[in-house]
Biopython code that builds the backbone (N, CA, C, O; Angstrom):
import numpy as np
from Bio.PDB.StructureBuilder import StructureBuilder

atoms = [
    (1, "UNK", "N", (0.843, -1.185, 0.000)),
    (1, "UNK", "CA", (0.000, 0.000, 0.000)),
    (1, "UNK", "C", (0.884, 1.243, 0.000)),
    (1, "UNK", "O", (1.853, 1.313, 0.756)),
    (2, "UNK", "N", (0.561, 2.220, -0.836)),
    (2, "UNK", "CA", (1.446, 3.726, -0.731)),
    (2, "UNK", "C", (0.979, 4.515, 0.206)),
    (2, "UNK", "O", (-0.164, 4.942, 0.044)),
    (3, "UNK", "N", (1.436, 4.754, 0.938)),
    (3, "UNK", "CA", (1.242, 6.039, 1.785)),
    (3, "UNK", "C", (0.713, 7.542, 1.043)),
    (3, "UNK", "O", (0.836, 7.740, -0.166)),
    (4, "UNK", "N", (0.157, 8.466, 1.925)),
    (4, "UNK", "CA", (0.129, 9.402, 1.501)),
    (4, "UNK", "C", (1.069, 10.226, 1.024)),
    (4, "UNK", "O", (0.624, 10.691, -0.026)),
    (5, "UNK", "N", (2.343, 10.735, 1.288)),
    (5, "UNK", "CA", (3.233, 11.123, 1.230)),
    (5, "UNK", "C", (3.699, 10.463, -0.057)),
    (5, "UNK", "O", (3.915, 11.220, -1.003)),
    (6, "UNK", "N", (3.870, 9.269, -0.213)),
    (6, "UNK", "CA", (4.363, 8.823, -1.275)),
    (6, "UNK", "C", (3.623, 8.211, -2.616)),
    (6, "UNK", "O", (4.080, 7.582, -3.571)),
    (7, "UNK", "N", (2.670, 8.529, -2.384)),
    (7, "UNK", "CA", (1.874, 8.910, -3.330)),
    (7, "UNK", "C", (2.092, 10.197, -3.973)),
    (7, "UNK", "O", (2.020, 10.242, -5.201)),
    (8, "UNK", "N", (2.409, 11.494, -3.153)),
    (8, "UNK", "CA", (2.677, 13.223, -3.728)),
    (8, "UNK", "C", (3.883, 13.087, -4.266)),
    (8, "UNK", "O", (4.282, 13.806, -5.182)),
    (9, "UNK", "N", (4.585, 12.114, -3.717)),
    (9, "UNK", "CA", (6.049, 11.963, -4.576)),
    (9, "UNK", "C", (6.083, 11.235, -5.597)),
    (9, "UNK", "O", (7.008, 11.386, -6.395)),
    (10, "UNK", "N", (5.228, 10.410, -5.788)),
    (10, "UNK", "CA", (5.122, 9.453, -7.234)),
    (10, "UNK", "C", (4.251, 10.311, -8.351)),
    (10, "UNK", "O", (4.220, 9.965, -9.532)),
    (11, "UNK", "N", (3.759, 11.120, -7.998)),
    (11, "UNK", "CA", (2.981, 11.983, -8.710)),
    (11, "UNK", "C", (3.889, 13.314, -9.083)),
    (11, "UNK", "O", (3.948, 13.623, -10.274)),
    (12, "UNK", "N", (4.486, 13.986, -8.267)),
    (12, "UNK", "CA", (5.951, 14.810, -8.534)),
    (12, "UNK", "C", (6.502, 14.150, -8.946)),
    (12, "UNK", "O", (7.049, 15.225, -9.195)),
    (13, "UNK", "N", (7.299, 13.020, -9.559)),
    (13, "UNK", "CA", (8.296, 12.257, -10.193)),
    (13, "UNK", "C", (7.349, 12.084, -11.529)),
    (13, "UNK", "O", (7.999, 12.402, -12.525)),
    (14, "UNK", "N", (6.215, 11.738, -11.798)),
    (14, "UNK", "CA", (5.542, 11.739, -12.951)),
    (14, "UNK", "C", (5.125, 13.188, -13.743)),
    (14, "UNK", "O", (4.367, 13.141, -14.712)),
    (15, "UNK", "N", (5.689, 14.502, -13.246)),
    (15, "UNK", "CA", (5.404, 15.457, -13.835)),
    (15, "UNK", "C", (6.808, 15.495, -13.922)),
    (15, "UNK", "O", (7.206, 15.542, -15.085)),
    (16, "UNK", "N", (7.432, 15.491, -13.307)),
    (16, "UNK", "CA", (9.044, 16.055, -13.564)),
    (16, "UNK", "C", (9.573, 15.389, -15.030)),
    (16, "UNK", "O", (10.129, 16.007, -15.938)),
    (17, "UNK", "N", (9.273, 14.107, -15.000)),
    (17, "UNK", "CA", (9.172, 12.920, -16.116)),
    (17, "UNK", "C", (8.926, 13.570, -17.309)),
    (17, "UNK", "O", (9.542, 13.278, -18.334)),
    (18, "UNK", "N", (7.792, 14.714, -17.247)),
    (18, "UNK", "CA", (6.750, 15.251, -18.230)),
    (18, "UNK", "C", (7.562, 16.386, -18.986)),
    (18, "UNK", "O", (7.142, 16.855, -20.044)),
    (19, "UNK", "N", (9.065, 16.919, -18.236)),
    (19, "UNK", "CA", (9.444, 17.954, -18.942)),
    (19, "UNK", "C", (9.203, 18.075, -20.500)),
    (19, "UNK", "O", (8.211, 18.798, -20.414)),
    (20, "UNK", "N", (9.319, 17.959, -21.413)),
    (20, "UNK", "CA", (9.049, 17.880, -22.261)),
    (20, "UNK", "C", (7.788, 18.755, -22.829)),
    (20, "UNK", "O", (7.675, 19.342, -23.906)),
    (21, "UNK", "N", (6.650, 18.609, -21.451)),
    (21, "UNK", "CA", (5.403, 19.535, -21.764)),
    (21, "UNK", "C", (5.532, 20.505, -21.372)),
    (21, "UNK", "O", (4.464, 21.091, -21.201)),
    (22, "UNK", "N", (6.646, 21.198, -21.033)),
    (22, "UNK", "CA", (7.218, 22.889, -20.555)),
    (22, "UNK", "C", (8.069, 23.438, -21.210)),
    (22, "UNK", "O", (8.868, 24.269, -20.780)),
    (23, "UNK", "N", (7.984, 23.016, -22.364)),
    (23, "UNK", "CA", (8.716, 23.901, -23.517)),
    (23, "UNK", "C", (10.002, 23.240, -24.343)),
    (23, "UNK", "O", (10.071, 22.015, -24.244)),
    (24, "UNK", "N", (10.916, 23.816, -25.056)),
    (24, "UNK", "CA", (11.663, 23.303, -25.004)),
    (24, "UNK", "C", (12.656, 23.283, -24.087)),
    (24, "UNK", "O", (12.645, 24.161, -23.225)),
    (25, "UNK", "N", (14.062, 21.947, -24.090)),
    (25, "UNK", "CA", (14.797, 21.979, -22.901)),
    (25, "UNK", "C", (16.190, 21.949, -24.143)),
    (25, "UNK", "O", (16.124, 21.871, -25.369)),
    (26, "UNK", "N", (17.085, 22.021, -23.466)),
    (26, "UNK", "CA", (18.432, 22.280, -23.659)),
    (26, "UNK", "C", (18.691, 20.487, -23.601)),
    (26, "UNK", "O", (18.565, 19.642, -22.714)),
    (27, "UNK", "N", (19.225, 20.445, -25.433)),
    (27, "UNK", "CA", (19.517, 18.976, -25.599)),
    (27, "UNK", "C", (21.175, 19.431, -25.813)),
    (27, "UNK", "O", (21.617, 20.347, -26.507)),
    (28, "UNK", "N", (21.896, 18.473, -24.976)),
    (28, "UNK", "CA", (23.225, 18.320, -25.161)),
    (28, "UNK", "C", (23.842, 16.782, -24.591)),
    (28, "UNK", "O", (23.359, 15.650, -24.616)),
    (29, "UNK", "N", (25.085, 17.307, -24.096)),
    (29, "UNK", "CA", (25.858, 15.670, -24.451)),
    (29, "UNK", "C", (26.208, 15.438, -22.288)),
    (29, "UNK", "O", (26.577, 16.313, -21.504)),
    (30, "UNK", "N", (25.975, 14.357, -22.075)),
    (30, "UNK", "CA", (25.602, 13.980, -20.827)),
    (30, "UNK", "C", (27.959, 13.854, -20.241)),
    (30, "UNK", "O", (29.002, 14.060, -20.861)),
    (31, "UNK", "N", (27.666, 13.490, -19.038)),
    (31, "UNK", "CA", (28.847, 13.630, -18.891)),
    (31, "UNK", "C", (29.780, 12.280, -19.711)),
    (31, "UNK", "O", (30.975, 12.313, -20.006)),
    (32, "UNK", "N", (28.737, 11.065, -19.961)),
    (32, "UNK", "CA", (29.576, 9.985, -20.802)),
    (32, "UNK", "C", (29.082, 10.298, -22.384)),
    (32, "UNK", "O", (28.704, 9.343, -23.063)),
    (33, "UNK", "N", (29.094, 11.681, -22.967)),
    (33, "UNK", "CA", (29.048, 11.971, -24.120)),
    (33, "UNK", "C", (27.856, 11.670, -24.567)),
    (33, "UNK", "O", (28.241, 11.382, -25.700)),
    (34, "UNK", "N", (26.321, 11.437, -24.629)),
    (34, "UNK", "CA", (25.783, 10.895, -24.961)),
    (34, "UNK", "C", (24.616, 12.061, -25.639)),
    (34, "UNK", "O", (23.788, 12.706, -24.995)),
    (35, "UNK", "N", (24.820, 12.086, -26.935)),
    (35, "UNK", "CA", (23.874, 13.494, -27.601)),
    (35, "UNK", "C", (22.442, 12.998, -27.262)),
    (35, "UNK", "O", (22.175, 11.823, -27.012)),
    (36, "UNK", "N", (21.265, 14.349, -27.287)),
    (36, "UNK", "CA", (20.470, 13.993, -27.075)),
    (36, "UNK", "C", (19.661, 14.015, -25.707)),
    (36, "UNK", "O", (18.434, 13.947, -25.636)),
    (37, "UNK", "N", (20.373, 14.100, -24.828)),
    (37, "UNK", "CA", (20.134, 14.459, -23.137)),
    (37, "UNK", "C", (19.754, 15.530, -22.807)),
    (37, "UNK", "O", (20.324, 16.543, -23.212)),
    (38, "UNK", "N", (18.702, 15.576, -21.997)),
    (38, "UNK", "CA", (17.679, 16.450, -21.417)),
    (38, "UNK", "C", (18.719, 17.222, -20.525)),
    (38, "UNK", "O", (18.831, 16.642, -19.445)),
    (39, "UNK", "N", (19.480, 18.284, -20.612)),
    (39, "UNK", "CA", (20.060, 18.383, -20.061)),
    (39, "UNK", "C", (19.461, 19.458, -18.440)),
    (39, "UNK", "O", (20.097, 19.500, -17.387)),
    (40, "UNK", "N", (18.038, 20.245, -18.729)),
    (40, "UNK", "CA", (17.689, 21.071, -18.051)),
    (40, "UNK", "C", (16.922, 19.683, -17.255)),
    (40, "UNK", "O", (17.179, 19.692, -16.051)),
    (41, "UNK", "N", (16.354, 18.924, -17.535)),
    (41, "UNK", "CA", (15.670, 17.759, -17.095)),
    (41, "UNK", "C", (16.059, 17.401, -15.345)),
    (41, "UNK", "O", (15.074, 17.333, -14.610)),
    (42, "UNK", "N", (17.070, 17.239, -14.870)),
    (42, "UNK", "CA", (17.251, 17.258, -13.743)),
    (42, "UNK", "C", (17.569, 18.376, -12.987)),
    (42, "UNK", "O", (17.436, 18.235, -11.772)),
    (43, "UNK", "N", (18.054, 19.729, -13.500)),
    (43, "UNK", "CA", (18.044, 20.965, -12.736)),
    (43, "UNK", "C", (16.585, 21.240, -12.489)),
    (43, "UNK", "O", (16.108, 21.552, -11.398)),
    (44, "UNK", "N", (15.917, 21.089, -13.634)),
    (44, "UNK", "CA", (14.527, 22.064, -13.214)),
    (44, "UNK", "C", (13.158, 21.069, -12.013)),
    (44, "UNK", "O", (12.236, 21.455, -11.294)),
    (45, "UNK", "N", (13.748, 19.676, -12.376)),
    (45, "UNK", "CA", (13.233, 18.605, -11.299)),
    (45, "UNK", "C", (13.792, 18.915, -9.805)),
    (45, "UNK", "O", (13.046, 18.899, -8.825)),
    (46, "UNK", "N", (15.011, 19.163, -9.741)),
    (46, "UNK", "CA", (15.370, 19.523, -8.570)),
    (46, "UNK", "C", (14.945, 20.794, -7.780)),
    (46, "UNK", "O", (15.026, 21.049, -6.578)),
    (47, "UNK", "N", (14.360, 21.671, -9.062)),
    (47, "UNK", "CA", (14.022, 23.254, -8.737)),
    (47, "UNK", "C", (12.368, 22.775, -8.160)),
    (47, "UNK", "O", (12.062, 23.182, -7.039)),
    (48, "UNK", "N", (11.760, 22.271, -8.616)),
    (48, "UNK", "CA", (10.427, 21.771, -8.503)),
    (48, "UNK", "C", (10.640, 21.161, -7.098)),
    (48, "UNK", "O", (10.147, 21.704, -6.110)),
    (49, "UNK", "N", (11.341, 20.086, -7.018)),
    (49, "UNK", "CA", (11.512, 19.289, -5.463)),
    (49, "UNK", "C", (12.051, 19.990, -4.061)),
    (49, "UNK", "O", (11.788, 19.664, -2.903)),
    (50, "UNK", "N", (12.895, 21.063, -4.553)),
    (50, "UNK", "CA", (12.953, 22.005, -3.761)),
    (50, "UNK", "C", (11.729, 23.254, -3.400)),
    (50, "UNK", "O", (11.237, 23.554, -2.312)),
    (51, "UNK", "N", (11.508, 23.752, -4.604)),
    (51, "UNK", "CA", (10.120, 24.571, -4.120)),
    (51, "UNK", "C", (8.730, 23.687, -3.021)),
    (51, "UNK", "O", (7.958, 24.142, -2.176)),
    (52, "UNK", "N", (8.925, 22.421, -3.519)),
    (52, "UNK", "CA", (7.740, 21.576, -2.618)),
    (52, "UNK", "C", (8.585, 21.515, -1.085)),
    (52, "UNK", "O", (7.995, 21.672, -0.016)),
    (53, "UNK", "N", (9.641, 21.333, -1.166)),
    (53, "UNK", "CA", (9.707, 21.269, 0.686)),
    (53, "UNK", "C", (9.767, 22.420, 1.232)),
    (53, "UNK", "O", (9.475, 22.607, 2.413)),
    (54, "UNK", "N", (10.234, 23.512, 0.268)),
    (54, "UNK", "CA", (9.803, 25.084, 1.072)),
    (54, "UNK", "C", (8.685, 25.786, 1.319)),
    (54, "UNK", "O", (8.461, 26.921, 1.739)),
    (55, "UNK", "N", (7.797, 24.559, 0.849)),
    (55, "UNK", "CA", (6.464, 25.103, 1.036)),
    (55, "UNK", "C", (6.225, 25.068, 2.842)),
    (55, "UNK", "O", (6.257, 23.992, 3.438)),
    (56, "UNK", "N", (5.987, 26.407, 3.578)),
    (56, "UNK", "CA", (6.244, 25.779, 4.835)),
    (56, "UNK", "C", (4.673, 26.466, 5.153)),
    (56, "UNK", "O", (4.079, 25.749, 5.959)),
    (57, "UNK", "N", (3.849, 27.677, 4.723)),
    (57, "UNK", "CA", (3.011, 27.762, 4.748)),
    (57, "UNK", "C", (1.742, 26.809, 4.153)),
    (57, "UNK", "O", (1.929, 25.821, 3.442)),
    (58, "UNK", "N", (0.391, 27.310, 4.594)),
    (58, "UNK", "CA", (-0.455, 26.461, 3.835)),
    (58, "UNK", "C", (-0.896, 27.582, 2.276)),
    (58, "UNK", "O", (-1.320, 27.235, 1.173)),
    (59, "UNK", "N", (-0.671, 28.533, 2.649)),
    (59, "UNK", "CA", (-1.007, 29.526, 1.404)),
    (59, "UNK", "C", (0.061, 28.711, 0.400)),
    (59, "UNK", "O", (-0.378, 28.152, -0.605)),
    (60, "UNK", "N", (1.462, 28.676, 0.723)),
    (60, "UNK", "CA", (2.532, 28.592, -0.005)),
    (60, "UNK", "C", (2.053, 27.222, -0.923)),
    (60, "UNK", "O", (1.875, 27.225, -2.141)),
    (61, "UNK", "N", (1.884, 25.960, 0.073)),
    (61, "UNK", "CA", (1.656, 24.552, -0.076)),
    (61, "UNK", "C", (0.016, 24.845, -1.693)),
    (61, "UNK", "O", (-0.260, 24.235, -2.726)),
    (62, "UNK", "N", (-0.372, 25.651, -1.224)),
    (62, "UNK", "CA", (-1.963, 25.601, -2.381)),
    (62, "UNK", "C", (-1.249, 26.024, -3.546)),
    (62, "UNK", "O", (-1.132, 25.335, -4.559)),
    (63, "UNK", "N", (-0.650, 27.470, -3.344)),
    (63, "UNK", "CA", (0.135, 27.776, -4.575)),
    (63, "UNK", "C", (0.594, 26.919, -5.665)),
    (63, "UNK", "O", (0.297, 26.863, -6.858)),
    (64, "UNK", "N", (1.791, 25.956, -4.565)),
    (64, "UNK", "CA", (2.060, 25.007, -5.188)),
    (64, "UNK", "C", (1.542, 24.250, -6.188)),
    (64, "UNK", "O", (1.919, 24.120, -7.353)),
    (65, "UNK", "N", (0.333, 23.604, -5.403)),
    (65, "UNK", "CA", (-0.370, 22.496, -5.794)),
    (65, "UNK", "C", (-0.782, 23.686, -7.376)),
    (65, "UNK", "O", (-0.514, 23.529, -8.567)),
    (66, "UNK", "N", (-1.411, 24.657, -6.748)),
    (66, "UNK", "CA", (-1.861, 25.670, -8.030)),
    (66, "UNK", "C", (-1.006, 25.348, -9.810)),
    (66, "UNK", "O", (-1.580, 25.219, -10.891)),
    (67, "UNK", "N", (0.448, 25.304, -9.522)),
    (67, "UNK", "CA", (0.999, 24.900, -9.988)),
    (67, "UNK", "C", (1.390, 23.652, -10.967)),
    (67, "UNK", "O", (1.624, 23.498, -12.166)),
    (68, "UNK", "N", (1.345, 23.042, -10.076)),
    (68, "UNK", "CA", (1.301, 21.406, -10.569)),
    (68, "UNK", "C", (0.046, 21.215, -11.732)),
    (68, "UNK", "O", (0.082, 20.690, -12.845)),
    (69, "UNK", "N", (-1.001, 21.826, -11.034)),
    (69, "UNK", "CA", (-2.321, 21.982, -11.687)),
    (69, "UNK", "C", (-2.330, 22.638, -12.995)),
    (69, "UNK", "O", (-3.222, 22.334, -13.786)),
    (70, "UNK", "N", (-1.661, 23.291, -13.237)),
    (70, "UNK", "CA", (-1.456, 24.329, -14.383)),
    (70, "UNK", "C", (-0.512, 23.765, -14.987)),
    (70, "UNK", "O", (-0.465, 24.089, -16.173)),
    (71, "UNK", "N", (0.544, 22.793, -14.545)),
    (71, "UNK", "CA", (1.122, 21.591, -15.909)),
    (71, "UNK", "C", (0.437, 21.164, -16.341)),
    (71, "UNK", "O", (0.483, 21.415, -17.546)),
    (72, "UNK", "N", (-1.113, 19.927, -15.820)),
    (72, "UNK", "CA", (-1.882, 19.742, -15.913)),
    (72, "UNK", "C", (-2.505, 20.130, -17.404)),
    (72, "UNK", "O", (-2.529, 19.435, -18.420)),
    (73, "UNK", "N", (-3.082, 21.696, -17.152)),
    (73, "UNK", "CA", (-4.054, 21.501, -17.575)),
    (73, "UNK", "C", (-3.433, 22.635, -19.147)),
    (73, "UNK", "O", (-2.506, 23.436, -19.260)),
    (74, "UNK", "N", (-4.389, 22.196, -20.004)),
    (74, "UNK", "CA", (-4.370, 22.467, -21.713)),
    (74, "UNK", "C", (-4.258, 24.166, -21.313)),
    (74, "UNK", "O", (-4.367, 24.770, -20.246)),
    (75, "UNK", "N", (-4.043, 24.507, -22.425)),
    (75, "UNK", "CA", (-4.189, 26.332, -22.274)),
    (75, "UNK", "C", (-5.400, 26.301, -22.909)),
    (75, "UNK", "O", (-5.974, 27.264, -22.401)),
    (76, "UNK", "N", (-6.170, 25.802, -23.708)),
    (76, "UNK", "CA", (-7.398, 25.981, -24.292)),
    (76, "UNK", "C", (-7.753, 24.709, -24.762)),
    (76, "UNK", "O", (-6.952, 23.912, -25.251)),
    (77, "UNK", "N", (-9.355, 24.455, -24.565)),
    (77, "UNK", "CA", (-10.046, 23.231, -24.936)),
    (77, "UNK", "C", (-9.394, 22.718, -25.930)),
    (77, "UNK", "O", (-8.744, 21.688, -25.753)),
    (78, "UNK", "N", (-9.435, 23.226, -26.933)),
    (78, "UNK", "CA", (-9.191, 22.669, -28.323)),
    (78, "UNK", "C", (-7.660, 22.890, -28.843)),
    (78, "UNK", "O", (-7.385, 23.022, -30.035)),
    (79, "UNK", "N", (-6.805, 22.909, -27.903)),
    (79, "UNK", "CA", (-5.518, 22.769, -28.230)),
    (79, "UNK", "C", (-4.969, 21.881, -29.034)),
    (79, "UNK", "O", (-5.120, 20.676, -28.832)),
    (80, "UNK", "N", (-4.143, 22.441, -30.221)),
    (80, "UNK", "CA", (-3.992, 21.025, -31.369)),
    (80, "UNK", "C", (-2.706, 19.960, -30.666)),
    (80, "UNK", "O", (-2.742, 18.736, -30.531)),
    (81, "UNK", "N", (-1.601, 20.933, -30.295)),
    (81, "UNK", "CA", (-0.562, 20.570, -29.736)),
    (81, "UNK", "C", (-0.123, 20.201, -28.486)),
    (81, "UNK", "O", (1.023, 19.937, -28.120)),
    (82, "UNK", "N", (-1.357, 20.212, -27.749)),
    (82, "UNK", "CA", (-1.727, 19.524, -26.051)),
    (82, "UNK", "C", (-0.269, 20.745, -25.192)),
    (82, "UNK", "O", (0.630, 20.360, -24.443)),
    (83, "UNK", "N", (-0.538, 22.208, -25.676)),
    (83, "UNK", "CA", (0.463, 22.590, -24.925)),
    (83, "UNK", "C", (-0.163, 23.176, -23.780)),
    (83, "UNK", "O", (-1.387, 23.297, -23.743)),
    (84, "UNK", "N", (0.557, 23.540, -22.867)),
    (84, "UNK", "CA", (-0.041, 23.942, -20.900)),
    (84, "UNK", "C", (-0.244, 24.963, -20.645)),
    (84, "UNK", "O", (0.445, 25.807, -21.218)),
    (85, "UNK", "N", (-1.155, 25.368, -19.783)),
    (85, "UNK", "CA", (-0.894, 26.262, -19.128)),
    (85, "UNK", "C", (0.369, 26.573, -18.752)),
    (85, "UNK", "O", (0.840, 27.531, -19.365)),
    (86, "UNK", "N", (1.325, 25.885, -17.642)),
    (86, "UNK", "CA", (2.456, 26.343, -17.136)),
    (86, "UNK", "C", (3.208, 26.519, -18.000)),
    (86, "UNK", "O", (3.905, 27.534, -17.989)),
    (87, "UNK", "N", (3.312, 25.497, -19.120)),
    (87, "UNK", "CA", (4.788, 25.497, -20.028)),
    (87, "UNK", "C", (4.844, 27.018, -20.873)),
    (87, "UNK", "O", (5.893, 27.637, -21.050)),
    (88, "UNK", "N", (3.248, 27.554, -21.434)),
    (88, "UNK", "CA", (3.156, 28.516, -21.908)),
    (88, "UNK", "C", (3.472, 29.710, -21.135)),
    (88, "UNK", "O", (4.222, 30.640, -21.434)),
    (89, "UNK", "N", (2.842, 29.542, -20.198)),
    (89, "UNK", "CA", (3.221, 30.832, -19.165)),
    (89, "UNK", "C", (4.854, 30.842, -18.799)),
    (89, "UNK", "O", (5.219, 31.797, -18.114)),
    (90, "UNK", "N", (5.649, 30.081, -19.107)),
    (90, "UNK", "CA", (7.439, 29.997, -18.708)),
    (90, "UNK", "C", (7.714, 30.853, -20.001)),
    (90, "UNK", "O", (8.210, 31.950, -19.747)),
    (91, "UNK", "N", (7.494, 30.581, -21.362)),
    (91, "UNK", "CA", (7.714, 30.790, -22.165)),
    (91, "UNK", "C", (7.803, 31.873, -22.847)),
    (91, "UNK", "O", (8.611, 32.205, -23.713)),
    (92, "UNK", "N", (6.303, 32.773, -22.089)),
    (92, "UNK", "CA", (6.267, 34.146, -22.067)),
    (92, "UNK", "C", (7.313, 34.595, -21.131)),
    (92, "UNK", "O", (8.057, 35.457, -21.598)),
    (93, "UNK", "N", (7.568, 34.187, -19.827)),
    (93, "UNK", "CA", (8.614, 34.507, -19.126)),
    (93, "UNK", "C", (9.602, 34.818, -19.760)),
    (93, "UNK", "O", (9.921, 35.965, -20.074)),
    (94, "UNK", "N", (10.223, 33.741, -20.026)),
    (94, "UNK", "CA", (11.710, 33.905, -20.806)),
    (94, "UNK", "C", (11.539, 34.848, -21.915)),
    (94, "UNK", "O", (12.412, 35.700, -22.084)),
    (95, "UNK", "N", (10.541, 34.801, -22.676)),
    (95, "UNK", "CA", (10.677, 35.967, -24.285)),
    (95, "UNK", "C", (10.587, 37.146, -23.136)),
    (95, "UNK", "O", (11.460, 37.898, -23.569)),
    (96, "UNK", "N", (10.139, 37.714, -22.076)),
    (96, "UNK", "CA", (10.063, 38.565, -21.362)),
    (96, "UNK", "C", (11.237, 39.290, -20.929)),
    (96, "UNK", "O", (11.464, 40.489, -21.091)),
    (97, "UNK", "N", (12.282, 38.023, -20.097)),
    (97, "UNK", "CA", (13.294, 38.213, -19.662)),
    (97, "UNK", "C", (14.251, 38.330, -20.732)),
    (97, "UNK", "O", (15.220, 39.067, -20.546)),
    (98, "UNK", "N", (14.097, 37.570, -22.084)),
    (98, "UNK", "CA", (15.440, 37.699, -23.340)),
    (98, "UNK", "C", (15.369, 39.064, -23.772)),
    (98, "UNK", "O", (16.438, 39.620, -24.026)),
    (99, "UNK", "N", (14.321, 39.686, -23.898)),
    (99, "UNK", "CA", (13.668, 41.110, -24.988)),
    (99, "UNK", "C", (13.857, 42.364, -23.508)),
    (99, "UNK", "O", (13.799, 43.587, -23.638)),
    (100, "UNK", "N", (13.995, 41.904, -22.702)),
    (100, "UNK", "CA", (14.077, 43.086, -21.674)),
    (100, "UNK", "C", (12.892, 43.763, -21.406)),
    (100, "UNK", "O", (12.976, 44.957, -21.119)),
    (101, "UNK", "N", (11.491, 43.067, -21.456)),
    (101, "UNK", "CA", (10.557, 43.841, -21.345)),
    (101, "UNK", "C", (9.658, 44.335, -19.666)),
    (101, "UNK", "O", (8.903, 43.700, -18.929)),
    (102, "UNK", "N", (10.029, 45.273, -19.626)),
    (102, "UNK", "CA", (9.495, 46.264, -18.059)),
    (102, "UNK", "C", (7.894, 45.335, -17.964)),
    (102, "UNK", "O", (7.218, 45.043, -18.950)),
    (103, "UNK", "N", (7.607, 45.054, -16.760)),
    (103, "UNK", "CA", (6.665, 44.336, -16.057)),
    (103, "UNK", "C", (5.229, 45.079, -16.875)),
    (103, "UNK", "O", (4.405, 44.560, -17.628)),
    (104, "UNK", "N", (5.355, 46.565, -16.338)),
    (104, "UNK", "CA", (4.475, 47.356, -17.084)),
    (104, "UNK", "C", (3.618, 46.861, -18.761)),
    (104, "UNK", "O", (2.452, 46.531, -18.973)),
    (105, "UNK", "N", (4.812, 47.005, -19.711)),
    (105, "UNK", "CA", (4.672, 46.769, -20.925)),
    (105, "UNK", "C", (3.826, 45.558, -20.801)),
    (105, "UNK", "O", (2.621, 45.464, -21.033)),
    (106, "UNK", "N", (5.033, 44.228, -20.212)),
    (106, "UNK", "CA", (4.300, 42.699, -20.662)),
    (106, "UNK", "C", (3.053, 42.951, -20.109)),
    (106, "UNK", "O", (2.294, 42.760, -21.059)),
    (107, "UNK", "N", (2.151, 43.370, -18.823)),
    (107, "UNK", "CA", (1.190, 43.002, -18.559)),
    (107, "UNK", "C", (0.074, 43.648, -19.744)),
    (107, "UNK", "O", (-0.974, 43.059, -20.013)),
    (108, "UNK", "N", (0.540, 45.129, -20.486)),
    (108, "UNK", "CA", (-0.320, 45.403, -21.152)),
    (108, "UNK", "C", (-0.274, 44.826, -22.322)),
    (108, "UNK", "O", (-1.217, 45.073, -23.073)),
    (109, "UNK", "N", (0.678, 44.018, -22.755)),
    (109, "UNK", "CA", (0.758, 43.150, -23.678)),
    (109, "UNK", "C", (0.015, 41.739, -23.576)),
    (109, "UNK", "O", (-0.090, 41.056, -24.594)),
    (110, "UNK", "N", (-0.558, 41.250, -22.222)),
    (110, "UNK", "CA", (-1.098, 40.091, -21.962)),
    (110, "UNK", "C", (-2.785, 40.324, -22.735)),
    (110, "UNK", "O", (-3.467, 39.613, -23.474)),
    (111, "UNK", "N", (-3.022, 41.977, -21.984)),
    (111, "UNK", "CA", (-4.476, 42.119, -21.760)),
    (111, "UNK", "C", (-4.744, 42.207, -23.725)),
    (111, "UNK", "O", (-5.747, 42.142, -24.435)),
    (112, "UNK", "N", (-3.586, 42.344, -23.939)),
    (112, "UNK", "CA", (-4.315, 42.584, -25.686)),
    (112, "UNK", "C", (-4.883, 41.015, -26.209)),
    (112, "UNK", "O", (-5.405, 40.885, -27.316)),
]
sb = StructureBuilder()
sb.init_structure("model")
sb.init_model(0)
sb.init_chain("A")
sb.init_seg("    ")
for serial, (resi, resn, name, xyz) in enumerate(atoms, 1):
    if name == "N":
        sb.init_residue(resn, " ", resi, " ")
    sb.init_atom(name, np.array(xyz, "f"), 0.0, 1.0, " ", f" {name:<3s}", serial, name[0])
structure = sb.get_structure()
């Protein structure tokens, strides 16, 4: 029988698994040369496994879950390419952070 606890961890190990549905990742060569390797694949799993034990509030802990939920789920019903909420929302991030754009701008750029 799984415990509770390890049940939230078999379920965090099955999204982390999922990188792939958060955009693209940085393919390069592993430390025994091997092209093709996820190379962001275990930094950003570790970034994820760390944000869950700093969850020390219960606001923090929902957030979270908020999160997880938004890998989850489609950005729109009829999505052809099954892409995410979260992965999309990173994505704007980064074009955000590459282009230098002031908080200001992007948000009035969302509402268009």
């Amino acid at each position: 029988m799984i415990e509770e606890g390890e049940e939230e961890q078999l379920e965090l190990d099955d999204i982390i698994a999922q990188y792939g549905d958060f955009g693209d990742t940085a393919m390069g060569e592993d430390e025994a040369g091997a092209e093709g390797t996820p190379v962001e694949d275990d930094a950003l799993g570790e970034v994820i496994r760390d944000a869950q034990k700093d969850c020390e509030s219960e606001k923090e802990k929902t957030k979270f879950d908020h999160m997880l939920e938004d890998h989850k789920k489609l950005l729109y019903p009829s999505v052809q390419d099954g892409q995410k909420k979260l992965g999309t929302t990173l994505e704007l991030l980064k074009w955000k952070a590459h282009n230098g754009v002031f908080d200001k701008a992007f948000g009035k750029l969302l509402k268009i």
